[in-house]
C-alpha positions in Angstrom: 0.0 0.0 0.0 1.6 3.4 -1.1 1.8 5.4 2.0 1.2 8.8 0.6 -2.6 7.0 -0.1 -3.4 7.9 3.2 -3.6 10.8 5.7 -4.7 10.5 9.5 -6.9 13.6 10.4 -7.1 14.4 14.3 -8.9 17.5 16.0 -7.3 18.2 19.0 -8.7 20.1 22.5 -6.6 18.8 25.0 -5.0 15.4 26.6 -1.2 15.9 25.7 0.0 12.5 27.1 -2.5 11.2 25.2 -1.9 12.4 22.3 1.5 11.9 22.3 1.0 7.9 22.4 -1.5 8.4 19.2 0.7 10.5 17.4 3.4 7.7 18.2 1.6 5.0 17.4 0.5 6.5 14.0 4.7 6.6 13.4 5.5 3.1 14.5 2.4 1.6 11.6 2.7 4.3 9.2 5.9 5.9 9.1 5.7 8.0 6.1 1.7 9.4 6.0 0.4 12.8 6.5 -1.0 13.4 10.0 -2.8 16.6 9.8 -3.9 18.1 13.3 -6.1 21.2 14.3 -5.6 22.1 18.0 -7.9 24.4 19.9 -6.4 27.1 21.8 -2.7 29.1 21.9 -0.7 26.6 22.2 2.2 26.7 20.0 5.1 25.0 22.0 3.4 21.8 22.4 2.4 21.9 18.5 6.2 22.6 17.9 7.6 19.7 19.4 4.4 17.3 17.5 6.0 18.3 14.3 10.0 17.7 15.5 8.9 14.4 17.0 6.5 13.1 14.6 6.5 15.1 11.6 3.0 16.7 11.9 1.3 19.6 10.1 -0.3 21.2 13.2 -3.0 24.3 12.6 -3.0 26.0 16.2 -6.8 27.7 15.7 -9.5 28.2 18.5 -12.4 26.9 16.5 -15.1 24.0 17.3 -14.4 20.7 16.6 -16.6 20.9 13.6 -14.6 23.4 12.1 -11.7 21.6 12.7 -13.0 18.7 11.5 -14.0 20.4 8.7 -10.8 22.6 7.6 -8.6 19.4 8.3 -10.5 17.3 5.4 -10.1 20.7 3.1 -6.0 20.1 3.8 -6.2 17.1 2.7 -4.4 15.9 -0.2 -4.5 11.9 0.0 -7.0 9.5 -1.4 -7.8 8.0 1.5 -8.4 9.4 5.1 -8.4 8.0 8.2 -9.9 10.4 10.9 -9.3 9.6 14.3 -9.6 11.6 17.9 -6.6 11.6 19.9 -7.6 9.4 22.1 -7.0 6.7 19.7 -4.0 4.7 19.4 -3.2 2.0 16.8 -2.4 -1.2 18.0 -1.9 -2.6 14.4 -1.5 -1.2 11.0 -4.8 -0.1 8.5 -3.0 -1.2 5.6 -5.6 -4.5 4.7 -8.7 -1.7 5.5 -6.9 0.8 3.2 -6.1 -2.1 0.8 -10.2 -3.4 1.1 -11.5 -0.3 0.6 -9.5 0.3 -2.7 -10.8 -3.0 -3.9 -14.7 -1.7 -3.5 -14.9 -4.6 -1.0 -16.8 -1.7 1.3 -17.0 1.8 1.4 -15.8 3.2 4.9 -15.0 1.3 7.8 -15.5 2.3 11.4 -17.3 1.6 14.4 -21.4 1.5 14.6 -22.4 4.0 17.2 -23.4 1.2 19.8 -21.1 1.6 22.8 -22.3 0.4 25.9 -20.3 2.1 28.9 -18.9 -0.2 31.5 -21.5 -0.8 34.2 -19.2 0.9 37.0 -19.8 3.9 34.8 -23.0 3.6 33.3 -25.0 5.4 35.7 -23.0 8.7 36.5 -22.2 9.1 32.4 -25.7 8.3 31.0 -28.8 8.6 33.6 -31.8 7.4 32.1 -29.9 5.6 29.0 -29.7 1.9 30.0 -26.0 2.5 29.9 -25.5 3.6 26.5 -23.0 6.1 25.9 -23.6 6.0 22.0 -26.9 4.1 20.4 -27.9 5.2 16.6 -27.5 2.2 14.7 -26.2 2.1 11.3 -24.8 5.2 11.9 -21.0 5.7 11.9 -19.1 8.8 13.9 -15.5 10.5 13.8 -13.4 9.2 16.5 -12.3 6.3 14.2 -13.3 6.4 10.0 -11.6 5.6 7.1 -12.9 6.2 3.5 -12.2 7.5 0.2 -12.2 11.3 1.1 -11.3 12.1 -2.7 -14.6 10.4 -4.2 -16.9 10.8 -1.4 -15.7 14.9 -2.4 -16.0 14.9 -6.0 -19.4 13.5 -5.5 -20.8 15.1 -2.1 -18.2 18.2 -1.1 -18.4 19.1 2.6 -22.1 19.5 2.3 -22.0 15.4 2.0 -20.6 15.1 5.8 -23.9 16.2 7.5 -26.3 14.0 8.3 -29.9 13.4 9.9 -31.0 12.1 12.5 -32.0 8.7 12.6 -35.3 7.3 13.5 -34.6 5.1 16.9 -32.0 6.9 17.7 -30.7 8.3 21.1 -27.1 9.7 19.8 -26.6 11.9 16.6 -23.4 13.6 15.4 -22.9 16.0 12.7 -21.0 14.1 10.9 -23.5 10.9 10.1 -23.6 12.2 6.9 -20.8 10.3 5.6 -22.2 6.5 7.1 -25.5 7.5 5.0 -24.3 8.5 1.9 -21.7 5.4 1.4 -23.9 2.6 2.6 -21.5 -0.4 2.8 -19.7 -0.5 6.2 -17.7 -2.5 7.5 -17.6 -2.7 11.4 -14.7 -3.0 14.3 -16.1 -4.7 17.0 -15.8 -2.0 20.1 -15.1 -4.8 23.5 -14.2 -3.4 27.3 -11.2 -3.8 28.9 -11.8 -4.0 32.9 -8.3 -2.3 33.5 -8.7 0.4 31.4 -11.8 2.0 32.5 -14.0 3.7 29.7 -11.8 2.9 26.8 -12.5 0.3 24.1 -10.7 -2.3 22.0 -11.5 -1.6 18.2 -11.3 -5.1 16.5 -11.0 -6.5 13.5 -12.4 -10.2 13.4 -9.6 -11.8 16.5 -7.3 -8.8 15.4 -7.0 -5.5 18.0 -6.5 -3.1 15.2 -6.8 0.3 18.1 -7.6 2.0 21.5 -9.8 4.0 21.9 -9.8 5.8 25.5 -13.5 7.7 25.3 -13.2 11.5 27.3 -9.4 12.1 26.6 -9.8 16.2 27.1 -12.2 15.3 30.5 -9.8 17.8 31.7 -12.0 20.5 29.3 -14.6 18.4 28.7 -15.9 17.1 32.1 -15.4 20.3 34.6 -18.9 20.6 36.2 -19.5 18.7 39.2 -21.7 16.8 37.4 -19.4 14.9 35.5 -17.4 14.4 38.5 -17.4 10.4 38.8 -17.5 10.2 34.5 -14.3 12.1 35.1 -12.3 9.9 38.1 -13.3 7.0 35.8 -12.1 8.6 32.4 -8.7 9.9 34.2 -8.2 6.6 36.1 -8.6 4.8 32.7 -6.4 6.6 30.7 -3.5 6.8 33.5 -3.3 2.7 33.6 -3.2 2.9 29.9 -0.3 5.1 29.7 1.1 3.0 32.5 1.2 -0.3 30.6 1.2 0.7 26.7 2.6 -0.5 25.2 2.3 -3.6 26.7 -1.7 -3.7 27.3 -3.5 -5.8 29.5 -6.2 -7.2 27.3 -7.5 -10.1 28.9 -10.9 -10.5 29.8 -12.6 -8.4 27.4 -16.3 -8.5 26.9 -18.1 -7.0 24.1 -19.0 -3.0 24.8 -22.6 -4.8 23.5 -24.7 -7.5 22.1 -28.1 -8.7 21.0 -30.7 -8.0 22.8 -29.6 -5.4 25.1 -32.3 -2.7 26.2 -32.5 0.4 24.1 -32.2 3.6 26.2 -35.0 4.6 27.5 -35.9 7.5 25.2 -35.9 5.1 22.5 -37.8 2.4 24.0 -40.6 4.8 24.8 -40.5 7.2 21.6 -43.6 9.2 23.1 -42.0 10.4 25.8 -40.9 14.9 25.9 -37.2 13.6 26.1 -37.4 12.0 22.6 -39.4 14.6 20.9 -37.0 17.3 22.3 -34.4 15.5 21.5 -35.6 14.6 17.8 -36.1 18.3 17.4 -32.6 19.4 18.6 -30.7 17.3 16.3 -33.0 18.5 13.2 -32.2 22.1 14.8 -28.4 20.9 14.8 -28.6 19.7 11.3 -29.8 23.0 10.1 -27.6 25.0 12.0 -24.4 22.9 10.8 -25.9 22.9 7.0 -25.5 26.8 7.0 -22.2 27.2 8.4 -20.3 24.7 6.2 -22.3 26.5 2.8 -20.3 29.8 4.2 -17.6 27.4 4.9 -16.5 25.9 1.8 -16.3 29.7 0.3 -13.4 30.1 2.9 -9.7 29.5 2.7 -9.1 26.1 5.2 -6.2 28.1 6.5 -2.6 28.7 5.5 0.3 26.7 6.3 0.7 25.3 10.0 1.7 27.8 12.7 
């Protein structure tokens, strides 16, 4: 597989140990692609040593992650594109996906957005959602997709990345968009790791192909008080990952879900005000998103890394 077929995409908040180890791990698989990153905030230094280290085109812009997200795919110059949160760290090479996906054998691969949290967990992250952090089936999310960003381009432009909101659903992201308009997927297996807290294996078949930790900025993301326990277990997690990587403790895993689990209960009882208000808000969110990436593609993605 030609290396320059593929570029890795991350939006970055916050989490540098972190994202150190994915940056790493992207080197020690693929040692000559792109890795593009837009990091929120001011900080230069730690983008400085990302590029010594690794090699890194690194934007330094205080934008949304959408934006990122957004500007980083106008960068990029490769067929294919893997996009990936920081929090995510190979444990194997993409080459076969990459390799599958130019033979048409599917069109993206990624994870289905059905991620059970661990049942320590469950209760202080999602209330109410028969612990479900992420439930919309058939619908694929960012924090670990890989397709043909040049023809799903040509054919949608940026417009193409948003998506709807999906009947039975209790999650939706922005960018669904993508899983609906190329319809074959091809699934990693998401499976719990007790030592690790509120990360996930990403599998392929009996292969661990990456990690992916869940919360790596808590320390921006989960502030209030409310989020206090979804934080102790997100920082634990990630601290006895870094501790062992990479020599990971991957015994006992159990799948993050399986047949016949209980929807969330928004879902299981579509009548209810959270549903309809939730429904609504992600039609809202849609609309919202649609308008800003119209002015969007009009726009220069940026200049060359800070």
């Amino acid at each position: 597989m030609d290396t320059a077929a593929i570029s890795f995409l991350t939006p970055y908040w916050s989490g540098a140990d972190m994202m150190r180890a994915h940056l790493a791990s992207i080197r020690r698989f693929h040692p000559q692609a792109p890795i593009l990153v837009s990091k929120r905030g001011h900080d230069a230094g730690e983008m400085s040593g990302y590029r010594r280290d690794f090699a890194v085109r690194a934007w330094v812009e205080d934008c949304s992650y959408t934006d990122a997200y957004l500007r980083l795919l106008q960068r990029c110059e490769s067929r294919f594109v893997c996009i990936a949160d920081h929090d995510v760290v190979l444990l194997a090479s993409i080459d076969g996906l990459i390799s599958r996906l130019a033979d048409d054998a599917f069109d993206l691969a990624g994870v289905e957005e059905q991620v059970r949290l661990p049942r320590a967990a469950a209760a202080a992250a999602a209330p109410g959602a028969n612990g479900w952090l992420r439930y919309a089936p058939g619908c694929t999310a960012s924090n670990f997709l890989i397709f043909d960003w040049q023809m799903f381009a040509a054919r949608h432009g940026l417009r193409g990345i948003f998506g709807r909101p999906s009947r039975g659903a209790y999650h939706f992201d922005f960018d669904y968009g993508i899983g609906q308009r190329l319809a074959r997927h091809h699934y990693l297996r998401p499976y719990h790791a007790p030592r690790y807290g509120l990360g996930n294996v990403l599998t392929g078949g009996e292969t661990p192909i990456a990690w992916h930790q869940w919360y790596g900025a808590y320390r921006t993301r989960l502030a209030s008080a409310t989020s206090r326990l979804v934080r102790e277990h997100a920082e634990s997690g990630e601290r006895a990952f870094l501790a062992d990587y990479p020599n990971l403790d991957l015994s006992r895993l159990t799948p993050a879900w399986g047949p016949g689990e209980a929807a969330p209960a928004s879902v299981a009882h579509p009548d209810t005000l959270l549903a309809r208000v939730r429904r609504e808000a992600g039609f809202s969110a849609r609309t919202a998103l649609a308008r800003a990436v119209v002015a969007l593609e009009r726009l220069s993605p940026g200049g060359d890394p800070a």
